[in-house]
TORKOL-4160 file (C-alpha; in steps of 0.2 Angstrom, whole numbers, padded with zeros to 4 digits, m for minus):
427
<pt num="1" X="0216" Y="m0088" Z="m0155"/>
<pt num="2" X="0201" Y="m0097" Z="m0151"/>
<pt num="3" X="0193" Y="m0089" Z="m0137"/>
<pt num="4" X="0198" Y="m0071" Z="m0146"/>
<pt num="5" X="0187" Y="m0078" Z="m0160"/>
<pt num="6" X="0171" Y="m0086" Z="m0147"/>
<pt num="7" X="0172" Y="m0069" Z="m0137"/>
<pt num="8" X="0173" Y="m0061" Z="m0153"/>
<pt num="9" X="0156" Y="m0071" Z="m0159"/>
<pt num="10" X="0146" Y="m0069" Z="m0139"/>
<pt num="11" X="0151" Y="m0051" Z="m0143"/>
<pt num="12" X="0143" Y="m0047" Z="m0161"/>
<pt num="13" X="0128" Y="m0061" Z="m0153"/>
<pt num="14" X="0125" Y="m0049" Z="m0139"/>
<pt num="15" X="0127" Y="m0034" Z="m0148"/>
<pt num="16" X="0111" Y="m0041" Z="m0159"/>
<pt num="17" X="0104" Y="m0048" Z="m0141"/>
<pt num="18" X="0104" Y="m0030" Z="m0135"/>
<pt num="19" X="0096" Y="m0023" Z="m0152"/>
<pt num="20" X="0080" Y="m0033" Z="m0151"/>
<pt num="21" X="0078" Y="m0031" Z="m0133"/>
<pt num="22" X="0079" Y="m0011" Z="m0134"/>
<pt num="23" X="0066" Y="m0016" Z="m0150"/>
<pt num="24" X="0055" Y="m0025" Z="m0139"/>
<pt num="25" X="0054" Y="m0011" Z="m0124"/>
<pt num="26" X="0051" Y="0001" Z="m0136"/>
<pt num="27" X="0039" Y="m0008" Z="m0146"/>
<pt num="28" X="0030" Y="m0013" Z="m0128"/>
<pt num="29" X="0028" Y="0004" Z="m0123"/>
<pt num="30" X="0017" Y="0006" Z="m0136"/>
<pt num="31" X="0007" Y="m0011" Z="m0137"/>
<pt num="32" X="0009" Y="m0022" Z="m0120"/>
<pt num="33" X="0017" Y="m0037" Z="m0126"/>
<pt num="34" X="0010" Y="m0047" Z="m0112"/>
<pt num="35" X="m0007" Y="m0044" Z="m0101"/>
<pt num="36" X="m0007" Y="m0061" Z="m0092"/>
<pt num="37" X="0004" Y="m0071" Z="m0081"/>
<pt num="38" X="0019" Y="m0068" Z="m0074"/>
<pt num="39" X="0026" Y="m0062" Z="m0092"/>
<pt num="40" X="0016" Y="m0045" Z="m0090"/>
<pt num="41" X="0027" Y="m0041" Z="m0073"/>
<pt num="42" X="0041" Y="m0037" Z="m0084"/>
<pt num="43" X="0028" Y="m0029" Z="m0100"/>
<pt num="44" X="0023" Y="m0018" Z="m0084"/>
<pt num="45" X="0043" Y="m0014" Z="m0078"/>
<pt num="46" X="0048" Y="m0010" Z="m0097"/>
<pt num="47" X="0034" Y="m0002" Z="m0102"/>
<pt num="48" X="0036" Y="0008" Z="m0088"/>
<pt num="49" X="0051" Y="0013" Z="m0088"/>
<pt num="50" X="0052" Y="0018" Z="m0105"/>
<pt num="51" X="0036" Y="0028" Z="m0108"/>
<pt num="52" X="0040" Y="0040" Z="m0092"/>
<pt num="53" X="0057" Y="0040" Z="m0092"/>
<pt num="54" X="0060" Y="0039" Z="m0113"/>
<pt num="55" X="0074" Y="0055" Z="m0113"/>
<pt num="56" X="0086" Y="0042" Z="m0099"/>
<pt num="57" X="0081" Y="0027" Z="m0108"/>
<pt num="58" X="0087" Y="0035" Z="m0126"/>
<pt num="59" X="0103" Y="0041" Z="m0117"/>
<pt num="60" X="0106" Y="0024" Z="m0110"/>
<pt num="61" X="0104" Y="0014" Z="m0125"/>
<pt num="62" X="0114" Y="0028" Z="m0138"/>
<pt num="63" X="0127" Y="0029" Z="m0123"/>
<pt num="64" X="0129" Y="0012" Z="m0123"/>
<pt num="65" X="0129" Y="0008" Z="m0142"/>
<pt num="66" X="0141" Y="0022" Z="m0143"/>
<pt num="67" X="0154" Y="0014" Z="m0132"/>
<pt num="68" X="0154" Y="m0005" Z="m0139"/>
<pt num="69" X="0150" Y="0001" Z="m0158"/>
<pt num="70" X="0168" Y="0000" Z="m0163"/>
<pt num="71" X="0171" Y="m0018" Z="m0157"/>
<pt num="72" X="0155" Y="m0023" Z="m0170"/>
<pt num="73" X="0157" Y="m0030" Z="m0186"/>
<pt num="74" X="0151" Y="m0019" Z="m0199"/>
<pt num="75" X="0134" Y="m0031" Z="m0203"/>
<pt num="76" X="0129" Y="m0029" Z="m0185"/>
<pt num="77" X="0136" Y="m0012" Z="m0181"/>
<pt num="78" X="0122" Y="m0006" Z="m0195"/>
<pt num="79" X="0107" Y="m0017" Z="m0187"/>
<pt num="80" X="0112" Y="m0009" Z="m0170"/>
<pt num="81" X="0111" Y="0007" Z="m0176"/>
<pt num="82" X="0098" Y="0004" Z="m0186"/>
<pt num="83" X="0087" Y="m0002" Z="m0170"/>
<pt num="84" X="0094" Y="0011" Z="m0160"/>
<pt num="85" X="0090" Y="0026" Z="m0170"/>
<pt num="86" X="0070" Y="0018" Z="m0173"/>
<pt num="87" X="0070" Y="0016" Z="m0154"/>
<pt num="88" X="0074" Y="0033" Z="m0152"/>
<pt num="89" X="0060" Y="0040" Z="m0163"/>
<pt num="90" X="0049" Y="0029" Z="m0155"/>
<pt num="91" X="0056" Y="0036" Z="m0136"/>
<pt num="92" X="0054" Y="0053" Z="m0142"/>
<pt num="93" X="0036" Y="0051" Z="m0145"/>
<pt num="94" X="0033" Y="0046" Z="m0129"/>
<pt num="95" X="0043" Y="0061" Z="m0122"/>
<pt num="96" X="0030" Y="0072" Z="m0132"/>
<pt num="97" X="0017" Y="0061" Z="m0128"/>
<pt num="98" X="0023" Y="0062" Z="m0108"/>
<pt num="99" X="0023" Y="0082" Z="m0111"/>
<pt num="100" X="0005" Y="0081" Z="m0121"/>
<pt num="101" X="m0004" Y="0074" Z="m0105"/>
<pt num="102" X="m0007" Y="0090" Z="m0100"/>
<pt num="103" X="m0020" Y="0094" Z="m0113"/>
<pt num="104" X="m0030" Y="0076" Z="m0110"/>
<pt num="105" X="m0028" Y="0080" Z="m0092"/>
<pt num="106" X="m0035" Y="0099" Z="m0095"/>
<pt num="107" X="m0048" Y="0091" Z="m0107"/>
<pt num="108" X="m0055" Y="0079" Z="m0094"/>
<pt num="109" X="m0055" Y="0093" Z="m0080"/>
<pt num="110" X="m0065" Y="0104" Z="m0093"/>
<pt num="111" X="m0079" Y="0088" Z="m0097"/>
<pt num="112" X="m0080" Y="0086" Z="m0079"/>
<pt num="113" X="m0079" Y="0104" Z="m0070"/>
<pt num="114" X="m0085" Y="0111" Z="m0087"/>
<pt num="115" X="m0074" Y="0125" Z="m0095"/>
<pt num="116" X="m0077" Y="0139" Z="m0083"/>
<pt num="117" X="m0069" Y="0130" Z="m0070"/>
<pt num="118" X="m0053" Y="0137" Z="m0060"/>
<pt num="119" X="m0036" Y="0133" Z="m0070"/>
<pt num="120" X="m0026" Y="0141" Z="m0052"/>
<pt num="121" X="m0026" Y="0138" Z="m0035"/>
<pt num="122" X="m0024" Y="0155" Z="m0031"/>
<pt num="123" X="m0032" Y="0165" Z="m0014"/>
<pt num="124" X="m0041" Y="0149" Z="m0012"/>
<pt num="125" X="m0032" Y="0142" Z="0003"/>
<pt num="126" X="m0018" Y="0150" Z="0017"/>
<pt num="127" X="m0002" Y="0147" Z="0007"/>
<pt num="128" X="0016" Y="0148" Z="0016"/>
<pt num="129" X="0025" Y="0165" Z="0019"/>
<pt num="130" X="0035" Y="0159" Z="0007"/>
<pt num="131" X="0024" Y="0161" Z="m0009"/>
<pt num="132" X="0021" Y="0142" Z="m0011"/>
<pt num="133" X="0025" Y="0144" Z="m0030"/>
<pt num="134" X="0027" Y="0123" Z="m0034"/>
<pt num="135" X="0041" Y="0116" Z="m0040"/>
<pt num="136" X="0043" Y="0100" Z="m0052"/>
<pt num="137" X="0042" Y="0086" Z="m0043"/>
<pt num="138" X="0056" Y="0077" Z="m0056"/>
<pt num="139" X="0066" Y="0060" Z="m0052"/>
<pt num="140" X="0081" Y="0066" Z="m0043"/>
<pt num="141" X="0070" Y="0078" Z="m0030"/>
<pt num="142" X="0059" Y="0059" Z="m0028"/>
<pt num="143" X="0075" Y="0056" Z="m0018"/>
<pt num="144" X="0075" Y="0068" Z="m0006"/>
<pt num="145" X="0058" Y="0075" Z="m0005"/>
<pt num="146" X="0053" Y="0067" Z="0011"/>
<pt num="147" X="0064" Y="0074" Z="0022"/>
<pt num="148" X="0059" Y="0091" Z="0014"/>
<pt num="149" X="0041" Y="0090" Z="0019"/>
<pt num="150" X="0037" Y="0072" Z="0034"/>
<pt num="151" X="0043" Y="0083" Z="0047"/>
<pt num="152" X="0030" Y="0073" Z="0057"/>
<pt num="153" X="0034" Y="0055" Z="0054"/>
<pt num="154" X="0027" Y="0039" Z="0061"/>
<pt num="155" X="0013" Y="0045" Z="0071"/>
<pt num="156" X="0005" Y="0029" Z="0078"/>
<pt num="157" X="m0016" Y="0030" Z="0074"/>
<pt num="158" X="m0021" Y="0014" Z="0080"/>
<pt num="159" X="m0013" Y="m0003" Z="0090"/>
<pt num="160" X="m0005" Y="m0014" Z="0076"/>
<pt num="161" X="0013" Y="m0005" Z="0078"/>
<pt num="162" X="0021" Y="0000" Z="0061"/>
<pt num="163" X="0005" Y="m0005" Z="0052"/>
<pt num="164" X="m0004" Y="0007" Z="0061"/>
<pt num="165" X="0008" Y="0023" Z="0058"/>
<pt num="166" X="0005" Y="0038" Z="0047"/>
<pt num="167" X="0017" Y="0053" Z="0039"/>
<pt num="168" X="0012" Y="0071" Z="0039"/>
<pt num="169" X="0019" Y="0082" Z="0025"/>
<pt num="170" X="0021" Y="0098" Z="0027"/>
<pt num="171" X="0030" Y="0115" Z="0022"/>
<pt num="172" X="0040" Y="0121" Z="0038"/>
<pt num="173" X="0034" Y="0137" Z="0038"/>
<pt num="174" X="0017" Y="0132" Z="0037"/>
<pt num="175" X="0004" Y="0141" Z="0052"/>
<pt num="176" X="0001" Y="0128" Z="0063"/>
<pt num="177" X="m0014" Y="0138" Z="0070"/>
<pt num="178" X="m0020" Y="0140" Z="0053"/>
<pt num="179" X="m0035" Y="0129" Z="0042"/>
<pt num="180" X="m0025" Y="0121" Z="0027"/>
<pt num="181" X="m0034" Y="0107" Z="0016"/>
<pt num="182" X="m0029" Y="0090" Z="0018"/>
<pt num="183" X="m0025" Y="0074" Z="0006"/>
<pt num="184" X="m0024" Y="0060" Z="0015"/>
<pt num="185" X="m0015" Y="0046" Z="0004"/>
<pt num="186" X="m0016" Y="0027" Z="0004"/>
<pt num="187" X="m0002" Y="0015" Z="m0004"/>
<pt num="188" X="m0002" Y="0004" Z="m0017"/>
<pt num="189" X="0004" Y="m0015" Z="m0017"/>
<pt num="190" X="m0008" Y="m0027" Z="m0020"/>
<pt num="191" X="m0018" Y="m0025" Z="m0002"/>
<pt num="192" X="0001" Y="m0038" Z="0001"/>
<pt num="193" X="0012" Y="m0025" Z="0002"/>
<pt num="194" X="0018" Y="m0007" Z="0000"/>
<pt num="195" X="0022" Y="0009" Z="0012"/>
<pt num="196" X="0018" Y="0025" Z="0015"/>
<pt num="197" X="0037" Y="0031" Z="0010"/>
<pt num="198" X="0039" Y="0029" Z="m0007"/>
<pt num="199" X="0023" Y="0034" Z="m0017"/>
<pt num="200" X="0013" Y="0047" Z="m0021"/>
<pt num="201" X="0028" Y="0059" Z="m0019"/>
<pt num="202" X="0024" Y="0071" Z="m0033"/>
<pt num="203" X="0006" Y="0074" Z="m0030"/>
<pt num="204" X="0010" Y="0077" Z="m0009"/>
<pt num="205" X="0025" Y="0088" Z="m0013"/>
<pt num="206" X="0018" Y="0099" Z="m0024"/>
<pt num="207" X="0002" Y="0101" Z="m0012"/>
<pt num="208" X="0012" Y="0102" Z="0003"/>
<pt num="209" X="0025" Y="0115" Z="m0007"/>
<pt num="210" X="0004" Y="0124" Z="m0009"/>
<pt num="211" X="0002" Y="0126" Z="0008"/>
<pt num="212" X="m0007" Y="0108" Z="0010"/>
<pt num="213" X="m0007" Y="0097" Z="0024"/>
<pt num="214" X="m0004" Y="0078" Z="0017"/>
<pt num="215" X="m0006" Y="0062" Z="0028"/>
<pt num="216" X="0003" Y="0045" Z="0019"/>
<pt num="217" X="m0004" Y="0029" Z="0030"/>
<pt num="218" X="0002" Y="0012" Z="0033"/>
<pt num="219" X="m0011" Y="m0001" Z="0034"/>
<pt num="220" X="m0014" Y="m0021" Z="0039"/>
<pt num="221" X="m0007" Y="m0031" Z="0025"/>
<pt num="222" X="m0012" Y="m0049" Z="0018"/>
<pt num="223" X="m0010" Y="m0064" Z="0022"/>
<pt num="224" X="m0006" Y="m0061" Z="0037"/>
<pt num="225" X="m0022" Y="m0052" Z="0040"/>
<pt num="226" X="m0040" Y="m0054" Z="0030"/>
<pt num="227" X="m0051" Y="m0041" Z="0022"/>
<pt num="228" X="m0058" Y="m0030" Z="0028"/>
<pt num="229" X="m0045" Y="m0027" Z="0041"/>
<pt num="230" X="m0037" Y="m0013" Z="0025"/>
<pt num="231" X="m0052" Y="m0003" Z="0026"/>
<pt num="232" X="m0054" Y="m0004" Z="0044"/>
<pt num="233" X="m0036" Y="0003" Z="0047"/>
<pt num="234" X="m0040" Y="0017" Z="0033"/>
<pt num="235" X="m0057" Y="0021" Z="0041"/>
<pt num="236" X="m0048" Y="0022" Z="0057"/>
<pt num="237" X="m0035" Y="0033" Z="0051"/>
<pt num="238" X="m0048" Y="0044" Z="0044"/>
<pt num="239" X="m0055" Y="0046" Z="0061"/>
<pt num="240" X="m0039" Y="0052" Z="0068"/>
<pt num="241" X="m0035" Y="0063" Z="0057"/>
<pt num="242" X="m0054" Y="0072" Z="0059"/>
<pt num="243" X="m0047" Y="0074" Z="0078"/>
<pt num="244" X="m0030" Y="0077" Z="0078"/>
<pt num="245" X="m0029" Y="0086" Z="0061"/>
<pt num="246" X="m0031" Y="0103" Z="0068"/>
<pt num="247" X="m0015" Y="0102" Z="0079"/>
<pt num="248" X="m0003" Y="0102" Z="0063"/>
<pt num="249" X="m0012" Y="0116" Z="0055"/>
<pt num="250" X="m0025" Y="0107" Z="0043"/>
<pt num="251" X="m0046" Y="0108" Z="0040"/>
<pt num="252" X="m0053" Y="0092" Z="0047"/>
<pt num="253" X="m0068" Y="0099" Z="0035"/>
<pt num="254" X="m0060" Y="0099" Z="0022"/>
<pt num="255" X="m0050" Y="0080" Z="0016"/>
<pt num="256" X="m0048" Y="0073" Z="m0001"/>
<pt num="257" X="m0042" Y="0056" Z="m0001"/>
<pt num="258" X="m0032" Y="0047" Z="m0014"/>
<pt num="259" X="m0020" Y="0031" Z="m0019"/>
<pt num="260" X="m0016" Y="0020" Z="m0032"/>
<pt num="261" X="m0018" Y="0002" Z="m0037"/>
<pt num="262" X="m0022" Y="m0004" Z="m0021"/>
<pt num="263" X="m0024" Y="0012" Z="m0014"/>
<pt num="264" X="m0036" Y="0017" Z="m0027"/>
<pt num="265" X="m0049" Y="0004" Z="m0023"/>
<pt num="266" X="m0046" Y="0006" Z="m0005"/>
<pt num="267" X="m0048" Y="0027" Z="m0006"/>
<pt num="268" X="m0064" Y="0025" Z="m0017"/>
<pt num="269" X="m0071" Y="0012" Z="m0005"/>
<pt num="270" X="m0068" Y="0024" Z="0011"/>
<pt num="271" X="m0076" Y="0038" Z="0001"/>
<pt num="272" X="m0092" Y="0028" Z="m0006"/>
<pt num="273" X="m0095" Y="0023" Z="0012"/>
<pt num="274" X="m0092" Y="0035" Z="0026"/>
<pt num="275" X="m0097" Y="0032" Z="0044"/>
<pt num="276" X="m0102" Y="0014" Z="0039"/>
<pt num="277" X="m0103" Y="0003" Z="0053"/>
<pt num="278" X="m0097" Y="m0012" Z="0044"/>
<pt num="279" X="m0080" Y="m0008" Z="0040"/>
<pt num="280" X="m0079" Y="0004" Z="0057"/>
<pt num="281" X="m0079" Y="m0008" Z="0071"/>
<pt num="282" X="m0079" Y="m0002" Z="0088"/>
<pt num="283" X="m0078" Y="0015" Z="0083"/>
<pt num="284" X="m0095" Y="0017" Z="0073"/>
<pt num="285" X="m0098" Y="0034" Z="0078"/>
<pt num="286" X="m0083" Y="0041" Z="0071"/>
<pt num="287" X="m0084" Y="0053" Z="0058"/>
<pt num="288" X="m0076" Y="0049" Z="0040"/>
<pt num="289" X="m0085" Y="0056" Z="0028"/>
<pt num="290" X="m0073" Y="0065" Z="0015"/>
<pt num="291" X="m0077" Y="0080" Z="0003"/>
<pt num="292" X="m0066" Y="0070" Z="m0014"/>
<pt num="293" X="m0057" Y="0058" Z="m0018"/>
<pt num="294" X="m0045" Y="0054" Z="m0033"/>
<pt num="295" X="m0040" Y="0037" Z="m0036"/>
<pt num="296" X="m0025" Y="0032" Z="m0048"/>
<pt num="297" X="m0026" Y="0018" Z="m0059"/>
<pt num="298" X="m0038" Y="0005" Z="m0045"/>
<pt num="299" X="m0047" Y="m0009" Z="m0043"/>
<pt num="300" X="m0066" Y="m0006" Z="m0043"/>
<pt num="301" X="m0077" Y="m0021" Z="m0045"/>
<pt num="302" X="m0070" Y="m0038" Z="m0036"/>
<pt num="303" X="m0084" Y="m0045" Z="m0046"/>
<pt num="304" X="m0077" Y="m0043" Z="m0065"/>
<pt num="305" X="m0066" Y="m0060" Z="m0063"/>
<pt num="306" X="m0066" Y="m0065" Z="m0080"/>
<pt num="307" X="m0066" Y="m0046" Z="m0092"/>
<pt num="308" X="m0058" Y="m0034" Z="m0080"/>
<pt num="309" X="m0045" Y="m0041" Z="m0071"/>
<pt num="310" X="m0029" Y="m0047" Z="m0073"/>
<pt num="311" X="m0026" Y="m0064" Z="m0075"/>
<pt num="312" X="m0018" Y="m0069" Z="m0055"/>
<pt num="313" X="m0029" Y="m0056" Z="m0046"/>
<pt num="314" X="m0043" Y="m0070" Z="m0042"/>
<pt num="315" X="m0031" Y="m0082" Z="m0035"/>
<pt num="316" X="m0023" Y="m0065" Z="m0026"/>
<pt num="317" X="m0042" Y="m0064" Z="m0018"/>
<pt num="318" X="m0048" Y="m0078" Z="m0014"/>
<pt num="319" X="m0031" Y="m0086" Z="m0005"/>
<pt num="320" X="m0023" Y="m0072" Z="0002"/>
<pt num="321" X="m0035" Y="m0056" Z="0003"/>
<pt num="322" X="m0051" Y="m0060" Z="0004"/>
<pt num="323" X="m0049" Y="m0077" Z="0007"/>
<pt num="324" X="m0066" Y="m0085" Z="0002"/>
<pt num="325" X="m0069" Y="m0093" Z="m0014"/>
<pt num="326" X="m0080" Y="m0082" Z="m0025"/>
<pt num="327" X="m0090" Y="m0094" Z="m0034"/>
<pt num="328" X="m0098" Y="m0098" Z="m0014"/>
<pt num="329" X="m0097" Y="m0080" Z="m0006"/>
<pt num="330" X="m0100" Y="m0068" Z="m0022"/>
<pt num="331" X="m0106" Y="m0055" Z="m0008"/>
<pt num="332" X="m0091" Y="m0052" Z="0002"/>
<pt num="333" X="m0083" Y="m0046" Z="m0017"/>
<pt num="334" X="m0099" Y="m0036" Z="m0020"/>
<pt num="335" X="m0097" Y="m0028" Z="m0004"/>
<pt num="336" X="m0076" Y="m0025" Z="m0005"/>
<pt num="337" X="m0080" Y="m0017" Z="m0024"/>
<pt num="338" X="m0083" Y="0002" Z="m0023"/>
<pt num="339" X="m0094" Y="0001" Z="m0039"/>
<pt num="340" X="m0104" Y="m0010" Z="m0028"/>
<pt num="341" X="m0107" Y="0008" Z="m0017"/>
<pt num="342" X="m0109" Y="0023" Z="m0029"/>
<pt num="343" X="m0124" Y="0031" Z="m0022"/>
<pt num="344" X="m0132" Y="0050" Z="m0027"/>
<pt num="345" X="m0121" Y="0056" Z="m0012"/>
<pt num="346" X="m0104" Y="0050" Z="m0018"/>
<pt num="347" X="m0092" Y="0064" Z="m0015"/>
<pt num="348" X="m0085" Y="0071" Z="m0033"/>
<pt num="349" X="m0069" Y="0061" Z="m0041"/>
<pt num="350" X="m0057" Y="0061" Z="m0052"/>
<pt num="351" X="m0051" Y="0047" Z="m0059"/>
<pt num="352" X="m0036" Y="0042" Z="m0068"/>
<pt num="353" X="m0032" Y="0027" Z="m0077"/>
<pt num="354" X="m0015" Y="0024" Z="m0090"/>
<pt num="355" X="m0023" Y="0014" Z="m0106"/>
<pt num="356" X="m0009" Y="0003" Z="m0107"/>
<pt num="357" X="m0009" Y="m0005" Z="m0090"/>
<pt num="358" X="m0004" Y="m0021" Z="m0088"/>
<pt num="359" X="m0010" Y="m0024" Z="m0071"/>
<pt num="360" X="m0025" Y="m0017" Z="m0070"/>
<pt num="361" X="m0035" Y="m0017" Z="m0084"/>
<pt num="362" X="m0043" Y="0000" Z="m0090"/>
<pt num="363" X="m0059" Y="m0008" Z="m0090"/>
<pt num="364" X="m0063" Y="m0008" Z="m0072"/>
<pt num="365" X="m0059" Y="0013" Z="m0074"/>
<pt num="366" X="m0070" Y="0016" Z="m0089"/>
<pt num="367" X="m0086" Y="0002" Z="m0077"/>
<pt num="368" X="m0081" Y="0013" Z="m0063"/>
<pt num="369" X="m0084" Y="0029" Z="m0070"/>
<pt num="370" X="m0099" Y="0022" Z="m0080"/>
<pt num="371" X="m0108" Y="0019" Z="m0064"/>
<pt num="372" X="m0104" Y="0035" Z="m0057"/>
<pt num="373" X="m0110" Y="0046" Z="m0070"/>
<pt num="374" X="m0125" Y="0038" Z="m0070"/>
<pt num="375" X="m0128" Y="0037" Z="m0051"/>
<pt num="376" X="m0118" Y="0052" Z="m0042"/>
<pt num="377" X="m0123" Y="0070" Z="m0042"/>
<pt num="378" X="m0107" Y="0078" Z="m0037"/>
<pt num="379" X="m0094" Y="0080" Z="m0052"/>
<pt num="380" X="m0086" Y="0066" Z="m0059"/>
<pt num="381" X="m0069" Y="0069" Z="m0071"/>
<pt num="382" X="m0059" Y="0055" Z="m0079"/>
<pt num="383" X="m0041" Y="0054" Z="m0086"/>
<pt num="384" X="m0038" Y="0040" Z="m0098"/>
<pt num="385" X="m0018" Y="0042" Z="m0102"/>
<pt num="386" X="m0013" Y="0036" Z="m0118"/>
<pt num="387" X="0004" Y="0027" Z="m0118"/>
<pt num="388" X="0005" Y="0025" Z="m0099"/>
<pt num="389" X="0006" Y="0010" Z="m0087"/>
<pt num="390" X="0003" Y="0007" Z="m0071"/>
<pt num="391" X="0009" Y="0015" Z="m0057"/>
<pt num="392" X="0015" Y="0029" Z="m0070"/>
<pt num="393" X="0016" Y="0043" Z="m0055"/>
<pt num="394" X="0029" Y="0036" Z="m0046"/>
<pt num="395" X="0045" Y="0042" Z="m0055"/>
<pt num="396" X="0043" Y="0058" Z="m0054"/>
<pt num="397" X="0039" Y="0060" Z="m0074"/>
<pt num="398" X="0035" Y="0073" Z="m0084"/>
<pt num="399" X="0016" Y="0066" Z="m0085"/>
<pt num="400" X="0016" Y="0063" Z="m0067"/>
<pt num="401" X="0019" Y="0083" Z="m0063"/>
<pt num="402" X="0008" Y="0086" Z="m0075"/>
<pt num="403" X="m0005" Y="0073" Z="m0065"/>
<pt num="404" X="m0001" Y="0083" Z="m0047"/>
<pt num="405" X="m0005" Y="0099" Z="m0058"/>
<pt num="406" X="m0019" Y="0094" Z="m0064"/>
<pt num="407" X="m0024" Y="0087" Z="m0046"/>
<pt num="408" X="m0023" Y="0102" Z="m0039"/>
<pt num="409" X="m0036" Y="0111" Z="m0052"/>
<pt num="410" X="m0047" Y="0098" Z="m0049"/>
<pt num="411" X="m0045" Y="0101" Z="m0029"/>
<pt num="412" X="m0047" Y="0121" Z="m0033"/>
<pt num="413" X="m0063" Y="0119" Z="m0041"/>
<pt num="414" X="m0072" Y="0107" Z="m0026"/>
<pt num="415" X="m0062" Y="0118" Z="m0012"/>
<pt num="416" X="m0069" Y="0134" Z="m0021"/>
<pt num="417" X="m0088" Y="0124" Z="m0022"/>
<pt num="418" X="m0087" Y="0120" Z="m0003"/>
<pt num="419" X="m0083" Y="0137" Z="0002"/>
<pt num="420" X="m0098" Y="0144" Z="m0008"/>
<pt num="421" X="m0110" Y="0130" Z="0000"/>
<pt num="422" X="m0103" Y="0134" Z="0018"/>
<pt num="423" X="m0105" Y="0153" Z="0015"/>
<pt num="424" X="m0122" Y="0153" Z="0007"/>
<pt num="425" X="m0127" Y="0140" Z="0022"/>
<pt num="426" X="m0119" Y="0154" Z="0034"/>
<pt num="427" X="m0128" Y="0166" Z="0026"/>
C-alpha cells in the first residue's frame, strides 16, 4: 500500500515535472532562456527543436499526455492539459512562423537583388533529362538523401587522409561533358569538429535535384591542428575543385561557396581572400577566387570578444584554435575575421542569421553586413529569421526548404549577372 501510494505521488509529481518542462521549451523558443555558459547548449537543443520541428514536437507532447492523462489526479490532469493546450498555440505559431519565412526570405532577396530580380531558375543552367523539378528536402528524405546524390564519395584533395576528403553530389543523370554551376560547401563544428556528411543536406539536394554540381569538404580540425591550417585545407580544396571540377560535369568558372557556424566564417574568409598567399602555402598560384558565397549563421569578427560572442568562444580561441592569447597577438584575430577582409571586390553574399541564436550572436551578422554594404560593390542580401536558432537548416524544416529556395534565387540572379558580363566581354 505504500509504494502504490509513493508511485502514485512520483506519478502526479512527474506529470507536473513534464508540464513545466514542455512550458519552458515552448517559452525558450520564443525567448532563449540562456545565452551564456554551458546552460545555452540545451536553450540552443530545445530551442531548436521546437521552432523547426513544432508539428512533431506538438504531437509528442498531446501524444504523450494523452496516454498518461487518465492515471492523473483531477488537480494535475487540468494544469497538464492546461500547459499542454498553451504549448500547442505557442508550437503552432512557430509552424506559421517556420511557413512565413518565405516572405522575409523573398523580402531580403528583393532589398538585395532589388524587385525585378529572377524568382526561377529556369533556362539559366543545363538541368537533367529529367526535368530537375525540386523536391522538399523534409526530415525523413535528410535520412537518405546522400546515397541519392554522393555518388562520388571521399575523393582525397590534399595529404592529411580523411581530413583531406570531399563529396560530390550529383543527379545521376547528370551530363558529365556538360558546364553545371557548383556549390562547394564547408561544415560546421566549432573549427573542433563536424563532417561533410550530415549538413547542408537541404540546400545541396535541392541544387543537385537542379542539375547542380555540389562539393561537401572535410577539413583539419583543432586542437590537434592550429589556425590557419582550416583555411588552408579550404583554399586547397578550392584549388582542386578549379582543376578537377570539369571531369564530374561542373563550371570551374562558376563556384558559390557556402557553410554554417564554422563554415560560415571559414566560406566568407575563402571568399574575401582569394588567391592570397598567406592562407595558400605552397600552392600560391593556385586559383580560388569564387563568383558568391552564402554563409549560414557565422562567425565574422574574432575581435568582438566582449558584445558579439558567446560567452566560451574566446577561451575556444585562444586554447584550442587559434591558440594565442588575444590581449598579446590581437592581429592573428584581425587577420582570421572576414570582416577584417571586405574590400570593393568582395564577391556578392547572402547572409543568413536566426535572431534567436544562442551560439552565435546575431550581432556579429548585422557588424558583418554593416561592413559589407558600406565597402563592397557587388550585391549584398541579408536574412534575419525571426524565431530561429542556430544551426536551423539542418532538420530538414519547412524554413530550411524555404532557405535552399530562396538560395537558389539568389544564385539565379548572380549566374544570370555573370552570363551577361561574360557575353557583353565576348562581344
Amino acid at each position: 500500500m505504500r509504494k502504490a501510494r509513493i508511485a502514485h505521488v512520483i506519478r502526479q509529481a512527474g506529470a507536473l515535472g513534464v508540464a513545466a518542462v514542455t512550458a519552458a521549451s515552448t517559452v525558450n523558443g520564443y525567448r532563449p532562456l540562456a545565452r551564456t555558459g554551458y546552460p545555452s547548449l540545451w536553450s540552443w537543443v530545445f530551442g531548436l527543436v521546437v521552432t523547426e520541428l513544432p508539428l512533431q514536437t506538438l504531437a509528442s507532447q498531446l501524444g504523450g499526455l494523452a496516454l498518461t492523462a487518465r492515471r492523473l489526479i483531477r488537480p494535475v490532469r487540468t494544469v497538464a492539459w492546461l500547459v499542454a493546450a498553451l504549448s500547442a498555440v505557442g508550437l503552432l505559431n512557430f509552424n506559421r512562423a517556420g511557413h512565413q519565412a518565405k516572405v522575409t526570405l523573398a523580402d531580403a532577396l528583393d532589398t538585395g537583388l532589388g524587385n525585378r530580380r529572377r524568382t526561377d531558375s529556369t533556362d539559366l543552367w543545363r538541368k537533367p533529362a529529367g526535368g530537375g523539378l525540386a523536391k522538399s528536402p523534409g526530415v525523413v528524405r535528410m535520412m537518405r538523401i546522400y546515397r541519392d546524390y554522393a555518388h562520388d564519395a571521399d575523393i582525397s584533395y590534399g595529404d592529411y587522409g580523411r581530413a583531406n576528403h570531399l563529396d560530390i553530389w550529383r543527379r545521376p543523370d547528370l551530363d558529365p561533358a556538360g558546364s553545371a554551376p557548383v556549390l562547394f560547401q564547408i561544415p560546421g563544428g566549432a573549427w573542433t569538429t563536424g563532417n561533410k556528411r550530415g549538413q547542408a543536406h537541404p540546400l545541396m539536394s535541392h541544387l543537385a535535384e537542379l542539375g547542380w554540381i555540389c562539393v561537401a569538404i572535410n577539413y583539419r580540425h583543432s586542437p590537434r591542428n592550429t589556425w590557419p591550417d582550416h583555411i588552408i585545407d579550404v583554399k586547397r580544396a578550392l584549388a582542386w575543385v578549379k582543376t578537377h571540377i570539369g571531369e564530374y560535369g561542373g563550371d570551374p568558372n562558376f563556384i558559390a561557396i557556402t557553410g554554417g557556424s564554422a563554415g560560415g566564417h571559414l566560406s566568407s574568409l575563402a571568399a574575401l581572400t582569394p588567391n592570397d598567399p598567406r592562407f595558400q602555402p605552397e600552392f600560391e598560384d593556385a586559383d580560388t577566387t569564387v563568383q558568391a558565397a552564402v554563409p549560414f549563421y557565422g562567425v565574422y569578427d574574432f575581435t568582438r570578444l566582449e558584445d558579439a560572442m558567446h560567452s566560451s568562444m574566446p577561451e575556444l580561441l585562444e586554447g584550442m584554435v587559434i591558440k594565442q592569447p588575444h590581449s598579446t597577438n590581437l592581429q592573428s584575430y584581425i587577420d582570421a575575421s572576414p570582416v577584417s577582409h571586405v574590400n570593393a571586390d568582395a564577391p556578392p553574399f547572402f547572409v543568413l542569421h536566426g535572431r534567436n541564436d544562442s551560439l552565435v550572436p546575431v550581432e556579429q551578422a548585422r557588424g558583418f553586413l554593416a561592413r559589407l554594404q558600406e565597402v563592397s560593390s557587388q550585391p549584398v542580401a541579408y536574412a534575419e529569421l525571426p524565431f530561429t536558432q542556430h544551426a536551423f537548416d539542418m532538420l530538414g524544416s519547412v524554413r530550411a526548404a524555404h532557405a535552399a529556395v530562396a538560395v537558389e534565387q539568389f544564385l539565379a540572379e548572380i549566374y544570370a549577372r555573370t552570363r551577361r558580363t561574360v557575353e557583353e566581354v565576348g562581344a
